[in-house]
N, C-alpha and C positions, 0 to 999 in steps of 0.2 A: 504494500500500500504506500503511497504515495500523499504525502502531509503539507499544507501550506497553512504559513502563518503570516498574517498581512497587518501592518502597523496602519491604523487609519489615525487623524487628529485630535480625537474625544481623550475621556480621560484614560489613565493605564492604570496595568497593575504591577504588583509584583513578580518576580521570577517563579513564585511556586504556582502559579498555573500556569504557567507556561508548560505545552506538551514537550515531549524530549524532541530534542534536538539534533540532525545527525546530516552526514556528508548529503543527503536526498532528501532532504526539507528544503522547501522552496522557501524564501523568506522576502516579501515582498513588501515597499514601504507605499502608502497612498502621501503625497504629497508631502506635505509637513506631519504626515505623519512617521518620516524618516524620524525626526526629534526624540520621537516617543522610543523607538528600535533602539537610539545610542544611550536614553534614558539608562537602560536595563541591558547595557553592553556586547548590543548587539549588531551587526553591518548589515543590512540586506542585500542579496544579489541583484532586486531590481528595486525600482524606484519609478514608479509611474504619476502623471498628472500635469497639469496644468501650471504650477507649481506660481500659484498666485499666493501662497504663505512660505514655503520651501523660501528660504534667502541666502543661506550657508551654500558655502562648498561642500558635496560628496565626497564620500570615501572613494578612494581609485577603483576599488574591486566592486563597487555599487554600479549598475550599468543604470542610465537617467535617460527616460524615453521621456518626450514633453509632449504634450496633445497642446490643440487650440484649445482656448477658455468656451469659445462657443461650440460644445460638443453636446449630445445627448444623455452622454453616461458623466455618473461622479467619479471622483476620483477612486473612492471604493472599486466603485463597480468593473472601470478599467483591472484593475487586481483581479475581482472575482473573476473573469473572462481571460485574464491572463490565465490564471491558475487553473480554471477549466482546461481551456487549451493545451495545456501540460498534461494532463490527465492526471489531475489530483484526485485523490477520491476524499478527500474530507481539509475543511476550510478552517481554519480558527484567526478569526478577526478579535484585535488590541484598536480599544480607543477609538470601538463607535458609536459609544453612549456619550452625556455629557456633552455639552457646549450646544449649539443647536440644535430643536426638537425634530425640525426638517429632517435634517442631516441623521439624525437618529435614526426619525421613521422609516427612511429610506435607506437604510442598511439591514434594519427587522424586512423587511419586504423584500432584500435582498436573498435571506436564508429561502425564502419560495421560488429561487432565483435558480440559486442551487441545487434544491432538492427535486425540482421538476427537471434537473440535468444528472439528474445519480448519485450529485456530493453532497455529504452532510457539511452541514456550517454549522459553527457553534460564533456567538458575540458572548466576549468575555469579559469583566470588569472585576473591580474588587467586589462585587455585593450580587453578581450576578453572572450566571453563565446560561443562556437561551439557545435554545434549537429547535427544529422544526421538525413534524412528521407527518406524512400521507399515511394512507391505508396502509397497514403493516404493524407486526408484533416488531419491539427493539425492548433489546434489556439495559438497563441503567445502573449505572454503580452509584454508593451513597459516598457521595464525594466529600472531604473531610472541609467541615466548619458551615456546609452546608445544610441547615434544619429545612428550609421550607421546599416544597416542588408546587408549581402552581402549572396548570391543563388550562390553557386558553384557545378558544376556537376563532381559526383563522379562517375558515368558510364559513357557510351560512347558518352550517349546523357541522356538528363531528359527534357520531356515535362513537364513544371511546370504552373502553373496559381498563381496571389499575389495579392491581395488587400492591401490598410490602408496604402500601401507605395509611395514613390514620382514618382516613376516609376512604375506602374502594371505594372501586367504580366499577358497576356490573353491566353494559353495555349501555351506558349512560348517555341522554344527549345534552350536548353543549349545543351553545347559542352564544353568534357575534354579538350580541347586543348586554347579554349577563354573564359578568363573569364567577360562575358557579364554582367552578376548577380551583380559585385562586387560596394558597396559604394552605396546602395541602402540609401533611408533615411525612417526612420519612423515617419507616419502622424499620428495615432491615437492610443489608448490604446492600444486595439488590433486586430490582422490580422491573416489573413488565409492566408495559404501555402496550393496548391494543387498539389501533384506530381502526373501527369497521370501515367505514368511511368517513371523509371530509379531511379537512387538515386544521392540525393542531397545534400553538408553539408551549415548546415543552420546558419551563425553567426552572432553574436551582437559584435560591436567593438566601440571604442573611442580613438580618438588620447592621 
């Protein structure tokens, strides 16, 4: 499997979620999201964007492609499509929560992005790590310092089933408009998530 980690400009975290890191991890920065990558002592191999925050000189081993300002995609999203392209199979985005709500919303919408192309994306932050799932069973680990798992429906509705948590869910439906799922707690190592149908984002949080 094939791992990309992409530094976007929101807030960061620390090095322990960061997934392991080895010679086949793609490490890509979105614009002045490079800042965040040397934050936490790290160099990316690329660097994509517009680069209307980016004002430093790169690393020599950082390669710096620039788009025009007026393009379709954000600078995230340039990464996510790079990182498809390479045939990543799973995405973990740094620093796309925090500072614009825009810019937020538009990176959650991005894990739909991915996942209706075969890759998991995970958005990571200190308080939060979010991912998305269509119809399908996936198993979860209870990730350390993480208490709460919240079940939000990202279509109209998501028939979902949950074990290992405080609340199951026995083919339950969700709705975009309530969110029923949220501030679930985790009981056991780990759990299953069953979407019958719809799509649901699936996240791990801590106050």
């Amino acid at each position: 499997m094939k791992r990309c980690i992409i530094f976007s400009g929101g807030n960061v975290v620390g090095t322990e979620y960061l997934p392991s890191i080895d010679d086949s991890t793609l490490i890509i920065s979105a614009d002045g999201g490079y800042l965040n990558a040397l934050k936490l002592n790290i160099i990316p191999n690329l660097c994509l964007g517009d680069f209307d925050t980016l004002k430093v000189d790169i690393h020599s081993s950082c390669q710096m492609v620039k788009f025009p300002p007026e393009k379709d995609d954000t600078d995230t999203m340039l990464c996510i499509k790079e990182a498809i392209s390479r045939a990543c199979d799973s995405v973990y985005i740094y620093g796309a929560l925090g500072g614009r709500f825009d810019h937020a919303m538009a990176n959650v919408q991005a894990l739909e992005y991915l996942t209706n192309r075969g890759t998991i994306g995970y958005i990571v932050d200190s308080q939060n790590l979010i991912t998305m799932q269509k119809e399908s069973i996936r198993t979860y680990k209870n990730i350390t310092n993480f208490r709460y798992f919240s079940i939000l429906s990202v279509s109209h509705t998501a028939e979902v089933s949950a074990d290992g948590l405080k609340y199951p869910l026995d083919r339950t439906i969700l709705t975009r408009e309530f969110p029923l799922g949220v501030s679930n707690e985790i009981l056991t190592d780990t759990f299953n998530i069953t979407v019958h149908n719809g799509t649901i984002l699936a996240i791990y949080s801590k106050d």
